[in-house]
C-alpha positions as CSV (number, residue, x, y, z in Angstrom):
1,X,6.7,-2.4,-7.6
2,X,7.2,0.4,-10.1
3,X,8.3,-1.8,-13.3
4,X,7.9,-5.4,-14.2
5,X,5.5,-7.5,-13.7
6,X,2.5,-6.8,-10.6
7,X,0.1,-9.5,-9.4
8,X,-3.5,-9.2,-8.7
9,X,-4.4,-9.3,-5.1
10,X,-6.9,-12.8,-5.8
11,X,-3.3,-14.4,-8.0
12,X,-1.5,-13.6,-5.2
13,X,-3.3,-14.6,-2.4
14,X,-4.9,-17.7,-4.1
15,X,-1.4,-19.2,-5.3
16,X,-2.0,-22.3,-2.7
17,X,-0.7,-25.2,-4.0
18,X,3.2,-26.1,-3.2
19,X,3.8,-22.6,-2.0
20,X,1.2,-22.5,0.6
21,X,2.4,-26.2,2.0
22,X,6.2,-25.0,2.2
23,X,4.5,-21.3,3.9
24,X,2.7,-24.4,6.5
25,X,5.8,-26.4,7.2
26,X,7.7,-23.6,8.1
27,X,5.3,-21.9,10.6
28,X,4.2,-24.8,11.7
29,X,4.6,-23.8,15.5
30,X,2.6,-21.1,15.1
31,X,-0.8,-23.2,14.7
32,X,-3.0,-24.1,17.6
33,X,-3.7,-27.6,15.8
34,X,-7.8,-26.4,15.8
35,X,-9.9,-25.8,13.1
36,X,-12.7,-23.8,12.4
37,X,-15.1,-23.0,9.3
38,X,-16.7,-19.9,7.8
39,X,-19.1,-19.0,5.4
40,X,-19.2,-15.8,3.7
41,X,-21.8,-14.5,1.7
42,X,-22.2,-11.6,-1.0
43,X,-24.3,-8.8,-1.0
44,X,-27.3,-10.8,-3.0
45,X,-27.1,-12.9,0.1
46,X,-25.7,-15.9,-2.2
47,X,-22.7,-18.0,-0.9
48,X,-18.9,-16.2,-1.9
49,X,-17.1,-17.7,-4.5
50,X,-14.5,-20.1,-3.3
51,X,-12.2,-17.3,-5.3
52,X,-13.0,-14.4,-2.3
53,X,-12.8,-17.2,0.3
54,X,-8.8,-17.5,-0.5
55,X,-8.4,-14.0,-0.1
56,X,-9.3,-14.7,3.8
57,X,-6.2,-13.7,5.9
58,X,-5.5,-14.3,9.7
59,X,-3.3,-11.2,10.7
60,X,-1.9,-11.0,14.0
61,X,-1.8,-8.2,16.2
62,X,1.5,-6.9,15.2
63,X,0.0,-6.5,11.4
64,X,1.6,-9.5,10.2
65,X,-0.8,-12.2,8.6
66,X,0.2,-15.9,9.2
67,X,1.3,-18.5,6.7
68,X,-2.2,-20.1,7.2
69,X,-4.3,-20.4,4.2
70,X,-7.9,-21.0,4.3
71,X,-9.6,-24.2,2.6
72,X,-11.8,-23.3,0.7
73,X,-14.8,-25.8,0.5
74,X,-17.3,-24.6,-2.0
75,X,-20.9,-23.2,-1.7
76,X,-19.2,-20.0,0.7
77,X,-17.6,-21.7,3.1
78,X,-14.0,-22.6,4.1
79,X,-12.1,-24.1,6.9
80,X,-9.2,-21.7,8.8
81,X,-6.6,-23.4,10.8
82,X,-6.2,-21.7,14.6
83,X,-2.9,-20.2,15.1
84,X,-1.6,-20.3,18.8
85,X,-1.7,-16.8,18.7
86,X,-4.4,-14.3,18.9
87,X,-5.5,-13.2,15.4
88,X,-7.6,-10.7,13.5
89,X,-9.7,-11.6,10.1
90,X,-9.2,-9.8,6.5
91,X,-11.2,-10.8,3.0
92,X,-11.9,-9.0,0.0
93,X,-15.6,-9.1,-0.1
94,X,-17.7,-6.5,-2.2
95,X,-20.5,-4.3,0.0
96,X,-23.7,-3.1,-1.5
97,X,-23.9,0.4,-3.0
98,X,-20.0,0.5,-1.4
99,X,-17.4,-1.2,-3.7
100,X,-14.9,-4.3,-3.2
101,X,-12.2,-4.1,-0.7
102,X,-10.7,-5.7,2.4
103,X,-13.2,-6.3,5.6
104,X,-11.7,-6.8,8.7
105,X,-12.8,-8.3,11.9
106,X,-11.1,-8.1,15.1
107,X,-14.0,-9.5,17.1
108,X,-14.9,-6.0,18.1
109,X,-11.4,-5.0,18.9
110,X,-10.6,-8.3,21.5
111,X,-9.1,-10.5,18.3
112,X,-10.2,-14.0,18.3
113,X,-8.2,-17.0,20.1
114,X,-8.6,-20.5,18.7
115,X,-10.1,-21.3,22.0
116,X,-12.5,-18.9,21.3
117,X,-13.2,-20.4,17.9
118,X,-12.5,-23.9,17.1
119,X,-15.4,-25.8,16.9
120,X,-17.5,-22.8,15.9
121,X,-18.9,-21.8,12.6
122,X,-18.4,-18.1,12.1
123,X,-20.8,-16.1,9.6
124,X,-17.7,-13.6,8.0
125,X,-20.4,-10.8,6.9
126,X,-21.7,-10.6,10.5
127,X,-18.3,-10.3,11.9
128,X,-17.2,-8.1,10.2
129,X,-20.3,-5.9,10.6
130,X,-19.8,-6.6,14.0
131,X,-16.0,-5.5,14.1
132,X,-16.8,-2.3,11.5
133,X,-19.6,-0.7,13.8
134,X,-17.5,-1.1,16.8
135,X,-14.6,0.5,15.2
136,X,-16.3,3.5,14.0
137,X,-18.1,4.1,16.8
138,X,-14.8,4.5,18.7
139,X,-13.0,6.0,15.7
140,X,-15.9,9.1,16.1
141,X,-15.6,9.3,20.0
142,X,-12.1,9.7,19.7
143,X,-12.5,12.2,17.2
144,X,-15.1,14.4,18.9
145,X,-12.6,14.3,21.9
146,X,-10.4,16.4,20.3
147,X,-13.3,19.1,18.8
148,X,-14.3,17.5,15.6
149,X,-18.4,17.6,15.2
150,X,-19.1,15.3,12.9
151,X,-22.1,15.8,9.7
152,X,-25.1,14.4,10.5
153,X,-24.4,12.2,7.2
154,X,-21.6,10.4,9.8
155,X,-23.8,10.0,12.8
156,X,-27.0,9.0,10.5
157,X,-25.2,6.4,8.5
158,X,-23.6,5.0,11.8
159,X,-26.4,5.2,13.8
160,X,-28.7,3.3,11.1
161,X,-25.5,0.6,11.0
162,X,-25.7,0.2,14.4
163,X,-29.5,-0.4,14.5
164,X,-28.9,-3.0,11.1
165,X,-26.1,-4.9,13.2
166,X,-28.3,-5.1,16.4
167,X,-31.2,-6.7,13.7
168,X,-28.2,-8.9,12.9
169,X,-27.2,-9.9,16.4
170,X,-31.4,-10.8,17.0
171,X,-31.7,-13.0,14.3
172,X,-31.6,-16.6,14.3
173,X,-31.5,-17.9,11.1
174,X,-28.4,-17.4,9.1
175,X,-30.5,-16.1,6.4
176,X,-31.3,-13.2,8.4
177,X,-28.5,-12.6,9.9
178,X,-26.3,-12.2,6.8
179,X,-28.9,-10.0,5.3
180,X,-28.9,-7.7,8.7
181,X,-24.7,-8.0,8.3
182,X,-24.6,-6.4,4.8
183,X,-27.0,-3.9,5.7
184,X,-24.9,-2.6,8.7
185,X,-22.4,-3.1,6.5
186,X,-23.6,-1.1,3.8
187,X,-24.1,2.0,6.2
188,X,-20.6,1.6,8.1
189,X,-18.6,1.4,5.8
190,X,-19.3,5.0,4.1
191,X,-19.7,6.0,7.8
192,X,-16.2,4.8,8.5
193,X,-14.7,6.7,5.2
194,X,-16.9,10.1,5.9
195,X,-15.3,10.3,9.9
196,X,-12.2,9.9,8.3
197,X,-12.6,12.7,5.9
198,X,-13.8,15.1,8.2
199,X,-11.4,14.7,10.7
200,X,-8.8,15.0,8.3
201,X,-10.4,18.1,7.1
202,X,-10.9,19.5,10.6
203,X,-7.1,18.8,11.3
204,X,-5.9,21.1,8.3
205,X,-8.1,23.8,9.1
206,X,-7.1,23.3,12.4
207,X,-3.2,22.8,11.5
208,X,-3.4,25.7,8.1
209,X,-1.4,25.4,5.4
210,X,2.3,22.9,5.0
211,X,4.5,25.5,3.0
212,X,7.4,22.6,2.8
213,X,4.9,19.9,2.1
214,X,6.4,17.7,-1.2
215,X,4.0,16.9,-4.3
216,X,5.4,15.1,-6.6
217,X,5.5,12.0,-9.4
218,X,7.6,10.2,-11.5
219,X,9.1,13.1,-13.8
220,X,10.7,10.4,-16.3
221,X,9.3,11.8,-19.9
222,X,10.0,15.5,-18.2
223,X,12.7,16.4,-21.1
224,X,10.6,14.8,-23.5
225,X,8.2,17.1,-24.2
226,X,7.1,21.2,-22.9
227,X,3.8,20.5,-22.5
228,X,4.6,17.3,-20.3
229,X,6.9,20.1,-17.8
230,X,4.6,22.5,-18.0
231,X,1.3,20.7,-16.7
232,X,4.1,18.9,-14.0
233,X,5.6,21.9,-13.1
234,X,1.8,23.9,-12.6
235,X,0.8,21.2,-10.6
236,X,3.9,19.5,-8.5
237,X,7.1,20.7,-6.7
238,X,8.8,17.3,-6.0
239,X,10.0,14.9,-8.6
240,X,12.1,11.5,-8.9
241,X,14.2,10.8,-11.3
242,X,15.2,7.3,-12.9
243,X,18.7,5.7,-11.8
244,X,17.4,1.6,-11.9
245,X,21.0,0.1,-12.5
246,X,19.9,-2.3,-15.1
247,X,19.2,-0.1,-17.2
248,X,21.8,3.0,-16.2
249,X,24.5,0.9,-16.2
250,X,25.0,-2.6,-18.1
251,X,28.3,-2.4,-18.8
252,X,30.3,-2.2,-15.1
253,X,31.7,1.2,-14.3
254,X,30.5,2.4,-17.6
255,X,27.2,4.4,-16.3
256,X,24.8,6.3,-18.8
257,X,23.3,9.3,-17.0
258,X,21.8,10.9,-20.3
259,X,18.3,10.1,-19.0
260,X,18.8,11.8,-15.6
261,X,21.0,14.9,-17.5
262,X,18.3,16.3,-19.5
263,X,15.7,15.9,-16.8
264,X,17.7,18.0,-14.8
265,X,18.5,20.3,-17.6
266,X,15.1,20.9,-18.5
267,X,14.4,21.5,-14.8
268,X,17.1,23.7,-14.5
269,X,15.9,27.3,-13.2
270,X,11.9,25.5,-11.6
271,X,11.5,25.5,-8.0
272,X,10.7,21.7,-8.5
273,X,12.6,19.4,-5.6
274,X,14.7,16.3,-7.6
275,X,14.6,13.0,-5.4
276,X,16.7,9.9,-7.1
277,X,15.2,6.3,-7.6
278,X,16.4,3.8,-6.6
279,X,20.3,3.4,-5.8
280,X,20.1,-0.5,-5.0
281,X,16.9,-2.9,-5.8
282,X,17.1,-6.5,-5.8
283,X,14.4,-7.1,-8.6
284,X,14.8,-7.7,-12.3
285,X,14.7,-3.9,-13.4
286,X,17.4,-2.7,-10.9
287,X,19.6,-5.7,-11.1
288,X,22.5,-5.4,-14.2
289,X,23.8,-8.3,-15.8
290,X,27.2,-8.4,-14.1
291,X,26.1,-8.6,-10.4
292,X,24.7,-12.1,-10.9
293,X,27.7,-14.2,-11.1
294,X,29.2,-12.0,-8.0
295,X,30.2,-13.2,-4.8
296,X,28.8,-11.5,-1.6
297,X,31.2,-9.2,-1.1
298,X,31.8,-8.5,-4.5
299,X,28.1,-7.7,-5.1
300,X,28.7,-5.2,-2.2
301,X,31.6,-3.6,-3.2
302,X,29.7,-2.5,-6.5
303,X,26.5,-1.7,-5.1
304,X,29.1,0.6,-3.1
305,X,30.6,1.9,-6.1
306,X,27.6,2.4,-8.0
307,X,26.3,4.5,-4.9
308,X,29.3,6.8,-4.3
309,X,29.8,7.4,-8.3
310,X,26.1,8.1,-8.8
311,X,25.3,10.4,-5.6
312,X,28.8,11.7,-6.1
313,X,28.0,13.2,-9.6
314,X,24.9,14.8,-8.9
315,X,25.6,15.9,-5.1
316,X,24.9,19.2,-6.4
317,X,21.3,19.1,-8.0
318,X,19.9,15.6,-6.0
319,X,19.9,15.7,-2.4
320,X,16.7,13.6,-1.9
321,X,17.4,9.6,-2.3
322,X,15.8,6.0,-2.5
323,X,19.1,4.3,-1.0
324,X,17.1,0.7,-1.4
325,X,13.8,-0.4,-2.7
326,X,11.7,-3.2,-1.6
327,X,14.3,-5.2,0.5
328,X,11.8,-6.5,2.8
329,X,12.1,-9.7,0.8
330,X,9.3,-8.7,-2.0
331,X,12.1,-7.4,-4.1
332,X,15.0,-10.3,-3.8
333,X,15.6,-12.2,-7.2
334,X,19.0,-13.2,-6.5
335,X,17.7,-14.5,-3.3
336,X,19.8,-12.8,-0.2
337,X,18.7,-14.0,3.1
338,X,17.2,-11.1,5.5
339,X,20.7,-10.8,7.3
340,X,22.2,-9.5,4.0
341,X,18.9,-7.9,3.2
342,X,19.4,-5.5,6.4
343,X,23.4,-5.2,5.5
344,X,22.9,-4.4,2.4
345,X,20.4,-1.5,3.9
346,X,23.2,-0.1,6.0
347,X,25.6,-0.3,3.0
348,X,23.7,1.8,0.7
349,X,22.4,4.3,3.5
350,X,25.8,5.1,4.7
351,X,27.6,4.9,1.3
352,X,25.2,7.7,0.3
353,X,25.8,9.8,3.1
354,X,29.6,8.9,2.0
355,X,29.4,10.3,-1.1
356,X,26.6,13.6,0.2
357,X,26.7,14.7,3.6
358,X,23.7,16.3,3.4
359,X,21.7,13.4,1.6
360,X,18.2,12.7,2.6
361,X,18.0,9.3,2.5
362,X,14.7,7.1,2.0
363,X,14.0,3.3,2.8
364,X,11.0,2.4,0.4
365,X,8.9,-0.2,0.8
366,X,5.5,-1.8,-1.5
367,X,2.8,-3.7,-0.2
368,X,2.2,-2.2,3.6
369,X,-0.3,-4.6,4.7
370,X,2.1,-7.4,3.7
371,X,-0.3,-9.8,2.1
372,X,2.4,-11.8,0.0
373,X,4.1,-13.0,3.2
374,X,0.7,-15.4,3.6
375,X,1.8,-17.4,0.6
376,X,5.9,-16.4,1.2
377,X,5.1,-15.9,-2.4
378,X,6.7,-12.4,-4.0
379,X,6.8,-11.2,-7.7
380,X,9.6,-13.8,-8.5
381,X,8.0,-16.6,-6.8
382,X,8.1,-18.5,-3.8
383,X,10.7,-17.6,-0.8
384,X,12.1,-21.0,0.2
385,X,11.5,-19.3,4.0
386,X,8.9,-17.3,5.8
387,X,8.9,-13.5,4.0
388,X,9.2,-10.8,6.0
389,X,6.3,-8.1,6.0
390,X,7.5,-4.0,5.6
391,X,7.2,-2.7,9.1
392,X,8.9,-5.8,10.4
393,X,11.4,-4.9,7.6
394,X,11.8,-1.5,9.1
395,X,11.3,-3.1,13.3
396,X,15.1,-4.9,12.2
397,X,16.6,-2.1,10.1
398,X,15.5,0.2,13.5
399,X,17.0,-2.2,15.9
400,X,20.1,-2.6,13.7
401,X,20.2,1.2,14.0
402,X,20.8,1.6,10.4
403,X,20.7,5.4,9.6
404,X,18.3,6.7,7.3
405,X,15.4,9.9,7.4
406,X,12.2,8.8,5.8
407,X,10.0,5.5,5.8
408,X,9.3,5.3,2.0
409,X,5.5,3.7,1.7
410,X,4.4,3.0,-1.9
411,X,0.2,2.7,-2.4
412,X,-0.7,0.8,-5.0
413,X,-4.7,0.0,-5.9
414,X,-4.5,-1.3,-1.8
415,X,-8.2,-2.5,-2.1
416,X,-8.8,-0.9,1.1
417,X,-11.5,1.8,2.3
418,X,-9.8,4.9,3.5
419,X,-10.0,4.7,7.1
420,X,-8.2,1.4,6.9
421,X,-5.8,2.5,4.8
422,X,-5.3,6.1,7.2
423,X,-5.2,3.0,10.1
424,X,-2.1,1.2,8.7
425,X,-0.2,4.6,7.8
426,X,-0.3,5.0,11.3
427,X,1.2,2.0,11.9
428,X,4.6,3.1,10.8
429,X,4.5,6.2,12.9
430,X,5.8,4.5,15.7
431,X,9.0,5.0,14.1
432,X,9.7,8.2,14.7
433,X,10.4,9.1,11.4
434,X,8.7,11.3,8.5
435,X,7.0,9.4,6.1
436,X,7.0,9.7,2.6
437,X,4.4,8.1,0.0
438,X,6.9,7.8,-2.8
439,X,4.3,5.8,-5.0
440,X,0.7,5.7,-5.6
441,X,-1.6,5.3,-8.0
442,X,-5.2,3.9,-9.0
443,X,-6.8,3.4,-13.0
444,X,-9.2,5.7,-14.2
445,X,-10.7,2.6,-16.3
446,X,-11.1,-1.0,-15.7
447,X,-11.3,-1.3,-19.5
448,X,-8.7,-3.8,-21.2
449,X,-7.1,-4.8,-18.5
450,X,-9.6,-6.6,-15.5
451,X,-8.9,-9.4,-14.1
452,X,-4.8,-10.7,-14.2
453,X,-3.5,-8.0,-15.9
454,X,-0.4,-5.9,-15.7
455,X,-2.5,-3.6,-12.9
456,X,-3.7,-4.9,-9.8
457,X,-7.3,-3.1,-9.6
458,X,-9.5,-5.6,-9.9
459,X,-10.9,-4.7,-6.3
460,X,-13.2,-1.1,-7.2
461,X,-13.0,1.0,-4.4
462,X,-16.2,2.5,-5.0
463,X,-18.9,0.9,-7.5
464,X,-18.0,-1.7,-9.7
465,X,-15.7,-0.6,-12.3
466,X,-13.0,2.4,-12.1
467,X,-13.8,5.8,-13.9
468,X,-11.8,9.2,-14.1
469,X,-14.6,10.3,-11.5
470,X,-13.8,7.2,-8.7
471,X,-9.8,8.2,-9.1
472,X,-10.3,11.8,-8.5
473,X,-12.5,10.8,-5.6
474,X,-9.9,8.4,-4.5
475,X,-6.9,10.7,-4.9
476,X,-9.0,13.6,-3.2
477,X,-9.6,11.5,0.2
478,X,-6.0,9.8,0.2
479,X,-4.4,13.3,-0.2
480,X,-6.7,15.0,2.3
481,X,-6.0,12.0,5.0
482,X,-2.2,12.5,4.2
483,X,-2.0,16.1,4.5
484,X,-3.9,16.4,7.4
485,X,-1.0,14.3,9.4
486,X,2.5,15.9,10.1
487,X,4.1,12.8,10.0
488,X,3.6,12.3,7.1
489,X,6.0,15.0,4.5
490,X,5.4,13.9,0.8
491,X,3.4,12.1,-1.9
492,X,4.3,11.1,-4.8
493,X,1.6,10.2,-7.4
494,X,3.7,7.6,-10.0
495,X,2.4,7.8,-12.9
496,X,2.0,11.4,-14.4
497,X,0.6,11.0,-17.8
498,X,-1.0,7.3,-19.3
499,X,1.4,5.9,-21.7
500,X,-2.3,4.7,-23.6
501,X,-5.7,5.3,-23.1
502,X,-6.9,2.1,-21.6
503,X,-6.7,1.6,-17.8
504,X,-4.2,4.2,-17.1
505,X,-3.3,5.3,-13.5
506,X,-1.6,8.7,-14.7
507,X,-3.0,12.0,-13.9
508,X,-2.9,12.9,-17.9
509,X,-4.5,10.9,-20.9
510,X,-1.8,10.5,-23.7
511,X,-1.1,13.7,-25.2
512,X,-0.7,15.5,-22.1
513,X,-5.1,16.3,-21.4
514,X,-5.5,16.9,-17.2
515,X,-7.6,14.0,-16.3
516,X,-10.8,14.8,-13.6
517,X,-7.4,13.6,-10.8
518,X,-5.0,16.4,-12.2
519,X,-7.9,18.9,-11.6
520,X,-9.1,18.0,-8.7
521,X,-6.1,17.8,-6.9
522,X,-4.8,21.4,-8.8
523,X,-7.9,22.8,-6.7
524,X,-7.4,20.8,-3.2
525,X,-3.9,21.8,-3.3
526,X,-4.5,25.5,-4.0
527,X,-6.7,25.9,-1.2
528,X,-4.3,24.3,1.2
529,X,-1.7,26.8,0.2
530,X,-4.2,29.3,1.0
531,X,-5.2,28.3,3.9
């Protein structure tokens, strides 16, 4: 999701209608034929727009969450549809003195069953109080298991969440109850984020410093001017390069390097690590004129020829590649069912190792929690079948035994608090491979563009509007929680420098001035390589 157009989290998940029906039809076996409603409130205490209630997801236990839309009914409250299987809750909801981002319930780690629930009326703030206190409670046991003493900020904040939540579980009145809900919630959710930082922190002390540990960005306007290498170089020893066919090659066997020449050029004699991007993606900006009046196998012949000519030339100075990009149906404008989806996987991860036999190859994927797959609605529009969510993506390409290195994860303004977003990292793990964030990236201003446009942030982390301050607190934590795993090998911030000034995501302002981000991270990552 690097170019083109990007949806906001509330367009995406509130794009009901005719999508949402077809989503239904299809999964229809998956439903338990039971209803049951909710009612969320906000912090005030005042009923949820019906705009947060269709953000509500059922997720099931694998992470995938089910073509069921909520109903939203007005005055904070909405109807849910049981799906036969067990199944965990998600909404964006804001918390007071916190920010906006997902909640999640899991009915205190059990899940919920539509025997369990149909019938019921369930109060969303108090369950996922409920499901938040539980979690972090465990999350710090865990933790202090394996020697990490947590501040008494942690253990204050939970233990006052804890007491706010047992308030909530006393009272009979919904009134009450919700206003006992946010409290806890108020408490656990910083307590949550803080026992993730330590314990991230306590893990790199514990671990000392990651000498082969990539940094890196986008390096696109790298030959374009010195002070652009210099501030990239000072900071970052990892960066990708452009090769999106649609624009590298419109005319068929008639490539254009130039772009990807002077990079290297420029680059020529720094000890900065070149990875290429990307050699096949399915979505407008990788996909040149010529391949969409190709059969099948012609399409695949090219995609193979574009591969070995482009990983052939540069064999030398790019060893580090994105063989595909988003084929977990997000990315699939000429619409390829999920059979070609995983052969055209194979193709371009063998063809590289064809063309470089010592290639690293990377399989990239956007959108980890898979939200889109709710509506089987992706950039382009809807799927005319169910979507497929990333780590189901990568269950097939695994089982097909495709060969590849690295699970590529891009993080884009997730709307999630940190220990949910450390939570579904770990999710991929159980592939056995390293794991690259190859793009990432949250505003430094809400200014100009809130609310539907071209950047997804209209969920603020922390407080109600993004500042340079909240993205160098944000890029701090998500670094720290990445370095602190082995599993995890690289991170790629995407945008290095704002193209304007208004509601960039870069590192830099326009004319090359380190943002609050660039410094912070300058001084995290020197004291990592110090140890």
């Amino acid at each position: 999701m690097t170019r083109g157009e990007a949806w906001t989290r509330r367009q995406l998940l509130g794009a009901v209608g005719p999508v949402a029906v077809l989503a239904n039809e299809q999964k229809g076996s998956q439903r338990g034929g039971s209803a049951a409603l909710v009612r969320a409130f906000d912090p005030s205490g005042s009923p949820a727009s019906n705009d947060r209630l269709s953000t509500l997801l059922l997720v099931n236990p694998n992470s995938r969450p089910f073509e069921v839309l909520s109903t939203p009914k007005g005055d904070g409250t909405a109807t849910i549809e049981m799906p036969k299987e067990k199944f965990d809750l998600a909404m964006v909801l804001p918390v007071r003195d916190f920010g906006t981002v997902y909640l999640h319930a899991d009915n205190a780690g059990a899940g919920y069953s539509a025997a369990q629930v149909s019938g019921r009326e369930l109060v969303l703030n108090y369950e996922f109080a409920r499901s938040r206190a539980g979690l972090v409670r465990r999350y710090v046991k865990s933790a202090q298991a394996e020697g990490v003493s947590f501040s008494s900020g942690v253990m204050s904040r939970l233990e006052q969440g804890e007491a706010a939540l047992a308030r909530a579980t006393a009272a009979r009145e919904t009134g009450a109850r919700v206003g006992h809900s946010n409290d806890s919630l108020a408490e656990t959710m910083w307590a949550g984020e803080m026992a993730a930082i330590e314990r991230a922190r306590h893990r790199i002390a514990r671990q000392g410093p990651r000498p082969g540990f990539l940094f890196g960005a986008a390096a696109f306007g790298y030959a374009k001017s010195d002070e652009y290498a210099r501030q990239y170089g000072a900071l970052l020893n990892y960066g990708t390069v452009p090769f999106y066919r649609a624009a590298t090659e419109r005319v068929e066997g008639s490539p254009d390097y130039r772009n990807v020449d002077a990079i290297l050029e420029k680059m020529a004699g720094t000890q900065i690590i070149t990875k290429g991007h990307p050699l096949v993606w399915f979505h407008r900006a990788g996909i040149s004129e010529f391949l969409k009046t190709k059969s099948w196998d012609e399409l695949k012949r090219s995609c193979r020829e574009y591969i070995l000519r482009s990983v052939g030339r540069f064999r030398s100075r790019i060893h580090a590649w994105d063989v595909i990009n988003e084929a977990h149906d997000w990315a699939n404008e000429l619409g390829f069912n999920q059979d070609q989806l995983l052969e055209i996987t194979r193709l371009a991860a063998e063809s590289t190792r064809v063309a470089d036999p010592t290639a690293f190859r990377v399989v990239n994927c956007c959108l980890p929690w898979g939200e889109y797959v709710a509506t089987g609605r992706t950039y382009a529009g809807p799927l005319k079948r169910p979507a497929r969510t990333p780590l189901e993506y990568y269950r097939a390409v695994e089982d097909a035994r495709v060969p590849y290195e690295a699970v590529g994860i891009q993080v884009y303004y997730p709307g999630q608090d940190m220990l949910e977003m450390e939570r579904q990292l770990e999710r991929f793990f159980v592939f056995g491979k390293p794991i690259h964030i190859t793009e990432l990236g949250v505003p430094s201003s809400s200014e100009g563009v809130k609310g539907g446009g071209a950047l997804p942030y209209e969920n603020v982390w922390h407080g109600t509007a993004w500042s340079e301050q909240i993205q160098a607190d944000w890029a701090e934590q998500f670094y720290t929680i990445c370095y602190s795993k082995p599993e995890i090998q690289a991170i790629s911030w995407w945008t290095f420098s704002d193209s304007s000034e208004r509601g960039g995501s870069g590192l830099m302002r326009s004319g090359f001035r380190p943002k609050l981000s660039y410094q912070r991270l300058a001084k995290l990552l020197a004291s990592w390589k110090e140890g």
